[in-house]
Wavefront OBJ file of the C-alpha trace (Angstrom):
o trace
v 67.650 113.631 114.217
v 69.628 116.857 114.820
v 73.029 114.357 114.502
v 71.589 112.737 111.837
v 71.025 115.632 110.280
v 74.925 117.120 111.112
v 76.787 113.781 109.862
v 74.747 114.407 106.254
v 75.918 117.930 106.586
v 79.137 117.561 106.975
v 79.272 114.358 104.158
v 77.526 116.754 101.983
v 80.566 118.997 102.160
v 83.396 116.949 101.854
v 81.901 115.604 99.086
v 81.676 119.264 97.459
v 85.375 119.632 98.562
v 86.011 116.381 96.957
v 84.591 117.394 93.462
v 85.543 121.077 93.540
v 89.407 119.909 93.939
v 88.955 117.005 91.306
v 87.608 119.514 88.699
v 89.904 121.543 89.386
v 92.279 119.377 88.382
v 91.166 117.813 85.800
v 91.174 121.728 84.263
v 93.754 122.592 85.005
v 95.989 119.386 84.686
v 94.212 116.365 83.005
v 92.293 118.201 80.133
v 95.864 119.414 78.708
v 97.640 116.329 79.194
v 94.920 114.842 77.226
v 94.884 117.404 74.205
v 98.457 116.833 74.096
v 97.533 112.688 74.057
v 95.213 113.296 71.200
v 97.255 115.306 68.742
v 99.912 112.519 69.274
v 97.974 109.995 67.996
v 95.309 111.609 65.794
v 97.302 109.811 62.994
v 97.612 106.846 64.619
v 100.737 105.322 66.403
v 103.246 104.445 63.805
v 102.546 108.421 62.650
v 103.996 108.877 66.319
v 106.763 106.612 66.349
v 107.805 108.423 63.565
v 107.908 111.327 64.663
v 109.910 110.233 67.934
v 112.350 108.069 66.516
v 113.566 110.752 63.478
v 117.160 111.260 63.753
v 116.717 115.042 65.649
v 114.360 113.816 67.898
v 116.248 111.181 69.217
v 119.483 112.909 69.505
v 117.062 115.383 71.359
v 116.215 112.534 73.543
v 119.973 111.066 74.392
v 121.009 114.277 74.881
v 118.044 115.140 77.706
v 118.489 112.173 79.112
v 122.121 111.611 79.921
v 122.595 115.061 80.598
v 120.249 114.934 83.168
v 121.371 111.672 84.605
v 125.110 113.457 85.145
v 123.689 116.309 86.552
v 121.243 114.028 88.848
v 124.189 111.738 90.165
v 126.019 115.184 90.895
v 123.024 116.445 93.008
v 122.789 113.691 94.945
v 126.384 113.611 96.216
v 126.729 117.376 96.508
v 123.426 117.897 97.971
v 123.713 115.273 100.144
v 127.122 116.687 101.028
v 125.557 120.284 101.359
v 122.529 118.995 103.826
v 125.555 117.563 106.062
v 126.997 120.516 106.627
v 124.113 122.959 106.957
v 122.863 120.585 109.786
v 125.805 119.227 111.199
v 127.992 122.797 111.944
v 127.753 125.986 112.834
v 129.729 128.761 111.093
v 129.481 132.401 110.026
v 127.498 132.636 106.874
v 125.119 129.776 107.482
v 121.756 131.382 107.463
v 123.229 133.399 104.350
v 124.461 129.993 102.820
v 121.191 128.441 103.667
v 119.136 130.811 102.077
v 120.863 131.305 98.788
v 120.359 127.364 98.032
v 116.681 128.414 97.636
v 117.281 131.222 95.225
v 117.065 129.100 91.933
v 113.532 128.258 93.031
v 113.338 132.250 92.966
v 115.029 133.024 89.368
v 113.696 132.851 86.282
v 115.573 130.144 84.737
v 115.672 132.423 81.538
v 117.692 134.598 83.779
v 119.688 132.120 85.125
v 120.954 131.483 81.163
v 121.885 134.853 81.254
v 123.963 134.653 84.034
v 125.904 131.768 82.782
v 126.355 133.491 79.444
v 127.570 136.338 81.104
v 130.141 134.259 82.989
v 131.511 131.724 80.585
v 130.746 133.486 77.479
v 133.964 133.470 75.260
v 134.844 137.351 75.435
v 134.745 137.200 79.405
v 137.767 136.224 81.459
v 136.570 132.878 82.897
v 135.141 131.548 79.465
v 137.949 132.730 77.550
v 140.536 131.140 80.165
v 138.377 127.752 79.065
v 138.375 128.472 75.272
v 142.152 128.865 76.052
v 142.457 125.394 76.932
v 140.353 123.829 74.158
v 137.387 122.911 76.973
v 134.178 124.817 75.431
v 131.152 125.546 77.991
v 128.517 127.546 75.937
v 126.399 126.414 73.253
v 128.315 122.823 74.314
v 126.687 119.960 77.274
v 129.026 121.332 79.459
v 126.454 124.505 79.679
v 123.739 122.315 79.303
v 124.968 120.840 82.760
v 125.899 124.077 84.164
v 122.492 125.285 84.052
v 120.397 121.990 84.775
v 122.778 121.814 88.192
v 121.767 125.180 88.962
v 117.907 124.905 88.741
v 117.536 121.865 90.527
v 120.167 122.198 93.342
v 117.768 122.765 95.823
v 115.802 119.708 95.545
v 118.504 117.242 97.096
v 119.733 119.755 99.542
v 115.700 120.206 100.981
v 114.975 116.846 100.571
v 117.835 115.306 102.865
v 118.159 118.089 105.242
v 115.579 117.596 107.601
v 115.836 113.710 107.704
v 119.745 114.099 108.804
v 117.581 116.942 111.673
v 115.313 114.443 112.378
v 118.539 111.614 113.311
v 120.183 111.720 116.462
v 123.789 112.669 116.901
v 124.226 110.091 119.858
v 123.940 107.575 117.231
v 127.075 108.635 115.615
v 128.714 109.261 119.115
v 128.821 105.945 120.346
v 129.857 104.765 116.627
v 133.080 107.089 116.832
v 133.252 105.651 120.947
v 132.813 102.360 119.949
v 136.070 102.781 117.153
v 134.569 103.380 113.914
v 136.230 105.742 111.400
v 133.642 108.993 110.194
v 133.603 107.114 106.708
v 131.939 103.598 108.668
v 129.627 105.505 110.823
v 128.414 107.759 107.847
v 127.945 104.366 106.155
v 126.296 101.880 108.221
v 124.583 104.785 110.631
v 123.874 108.032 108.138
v 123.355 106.419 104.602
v 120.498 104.092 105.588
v 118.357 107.075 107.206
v 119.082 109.464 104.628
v 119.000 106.881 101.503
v 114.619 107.403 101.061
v 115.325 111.079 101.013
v 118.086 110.839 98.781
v 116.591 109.357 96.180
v 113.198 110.944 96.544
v 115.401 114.208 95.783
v 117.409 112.799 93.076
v 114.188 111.409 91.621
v 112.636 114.934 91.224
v 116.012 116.131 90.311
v 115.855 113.779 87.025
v 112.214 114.968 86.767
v 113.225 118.558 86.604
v 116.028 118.508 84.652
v 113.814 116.948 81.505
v 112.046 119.328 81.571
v 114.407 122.271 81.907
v 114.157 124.701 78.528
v 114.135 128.453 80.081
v 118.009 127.856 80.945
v 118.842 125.677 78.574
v 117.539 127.592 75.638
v 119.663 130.106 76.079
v 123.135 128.363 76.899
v 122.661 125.588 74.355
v 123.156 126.865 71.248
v 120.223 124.661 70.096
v 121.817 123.112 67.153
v 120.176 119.810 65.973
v 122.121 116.603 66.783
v 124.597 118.612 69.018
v 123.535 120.589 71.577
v 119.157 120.407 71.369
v 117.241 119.342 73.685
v 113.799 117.852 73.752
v 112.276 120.558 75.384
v 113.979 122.851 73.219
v 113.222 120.560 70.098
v 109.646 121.137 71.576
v 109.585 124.590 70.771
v 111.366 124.385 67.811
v 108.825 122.086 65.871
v 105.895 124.631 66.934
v 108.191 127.724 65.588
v 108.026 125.531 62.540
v 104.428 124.858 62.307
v 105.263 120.637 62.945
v 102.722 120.371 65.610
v 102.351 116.600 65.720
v 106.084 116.082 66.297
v 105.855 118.748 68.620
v 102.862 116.927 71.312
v 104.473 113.497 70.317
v 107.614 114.958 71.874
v 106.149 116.211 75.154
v 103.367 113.369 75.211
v 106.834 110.895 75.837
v 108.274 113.976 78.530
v 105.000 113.655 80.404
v 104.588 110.092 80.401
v 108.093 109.929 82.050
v 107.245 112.593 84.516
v 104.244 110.789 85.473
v 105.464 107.370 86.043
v 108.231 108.704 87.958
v 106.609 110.867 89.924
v 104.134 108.561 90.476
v 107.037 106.361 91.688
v 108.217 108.541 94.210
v 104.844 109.094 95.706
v 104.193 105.443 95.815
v 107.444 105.482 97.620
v 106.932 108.124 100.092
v 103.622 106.203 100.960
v 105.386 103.199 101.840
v 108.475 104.654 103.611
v 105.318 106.457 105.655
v 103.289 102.872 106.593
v 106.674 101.184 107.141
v 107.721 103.757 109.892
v 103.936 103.701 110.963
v 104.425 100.300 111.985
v 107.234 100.396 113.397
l 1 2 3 4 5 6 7 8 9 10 11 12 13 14 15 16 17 18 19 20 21 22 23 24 25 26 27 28 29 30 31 32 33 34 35 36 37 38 39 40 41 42 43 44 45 46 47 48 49 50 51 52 53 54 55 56 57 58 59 60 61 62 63 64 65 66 67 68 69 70 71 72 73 74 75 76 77 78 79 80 81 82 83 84 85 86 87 88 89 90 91 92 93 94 95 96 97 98 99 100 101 102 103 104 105 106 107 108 109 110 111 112 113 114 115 116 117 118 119 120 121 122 123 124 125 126 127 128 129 130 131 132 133 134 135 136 137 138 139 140 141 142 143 144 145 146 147 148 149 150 151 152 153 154 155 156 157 158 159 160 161 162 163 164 165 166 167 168 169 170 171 172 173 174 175 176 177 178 179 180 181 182 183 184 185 186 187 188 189 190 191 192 193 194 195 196 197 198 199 200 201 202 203 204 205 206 207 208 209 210 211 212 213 214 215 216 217 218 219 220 221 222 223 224 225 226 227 228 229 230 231 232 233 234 235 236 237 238 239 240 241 242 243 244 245 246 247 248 249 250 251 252 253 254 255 256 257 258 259 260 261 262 263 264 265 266 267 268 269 270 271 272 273 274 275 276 277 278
């Protein structure tokens, strides 16, 4: 009876776990998501199609997207190149080096548009030695870039590093005893290890970069057809009272968040049960 009693006990309180954490997020997460779901389509869905397929809002979109594609294939060679060398040497600075890749987790992005201003603006050295040469960075995608690299960095860099900790270096040993040139070990020893990780980073990468406005806003210029973003075209339409373009707009950024976070997870899961079983 007393175990009987025990096993209810402690069923009784995951379940209470359970629900307390699903509330939670339903609160906190789902019951947004949803009000943004219904003002989308409280005119129905050509009223939303619309509004996503005027000519701003899709140069909003094309812009978002393929500047956060460029800056995602950049991450994922340079933070993949950064990991290497954080793990694989050993040189003064390292621990300083190390740390500082975290720092645009720490920054307001806001701030981090500042910074960029302050360096590339036009009446400073380095943006005038740019203007100089016909090659504009503010208030063009060139900024856009600048800032979306700098606020998502990190996510490569932390996602590969401790895979490449986790491989051992005997591995690539006998590949350089056994003949084979850096570039054909890193290939056909590194690459499939790190590959998962890689793209689980450059997944959120793309993630975070749509989503990017605190930076953005400020280096952009935010002039329609040219240099806005959707985010940005977000808070533009609720500045100017167009609410329903405004959730239809972030209704799409959310749905593309979802399903590709949702993606990664589902990946993660299976890379898990695959090395579970083997």
């Amino acid at each position: 009876m007393k175990g009987r009693g025990k096993r209810r006990h402690l069923a009784t309180g995951r379940y209470l776990v359970r629900s307390i954490a699903a509330a939670f997020l339903i609160l906190m997460i789902g019951l947004p998501i949803a009000s943004i779901v219904a003002v989308t389509f409280e005119d129905g869905p050509v009223a939303a199609w619309r509004a996503l397929t005027s000519p701003v809002a899709l140069s909003a979109l094309w812009l978002t997207a393929w500047t956060a594609t460029v800056v995602t294939v950049i991450n994922a060679v340079l933070g993949t190149l950064t990991a290497w060398v954080l793990t694989r040497y050993r040189f003064p600075g390292r621990a300083l080096l190390s740390s500082m890749i975290d720092l645009p987790f720490a920054i307001p992005t806001i701030v981090t548009g500042l910074m960029l201003v302050v360096l590339y603006g036009p009446q400073n050295l380095v943006g005038a030695w740019f203007e100089q040469g016909g090659f504009r960075v503010l208030f063009a995608p060139p900024g856009i870039i600048l800032a979306l690299l700098f606020v998502t960095f990190p996510l490569v860099v932390r996602a590969v590093e401790p895979v490449l900790m986790e491989i051992e270096q005997e591995q690539e040993q006998a590949a350089f005893t056994l003949g084979a040139w850096p570039l054909t070990t890193f290939r056909l020893v590194i690459l499939p290890a790190i590959a998962p990780a890689v793209l689980t980073g450059s997944l959120m990468t793309f993630v975070r970069a749509l989503g990017e406005f605190g930076s953005v806003v400020i280096v952009a210029g935010n002039l329609p057809r040219r240099t806005l973003t959707a985010p940005v075209y977000v808070f533009g339409a609720i500045e100017s009272g167009e609410a329903h373009a405004a959730s239809a707009m972030s209704s799409l950024l959310v749905a593309v968040s979802l399903v590709t976070i949702m993606g990664v997870d589902r990946f993660a899961r299976a890379r898990k049960e695959k090395r579970g079983l083997t």
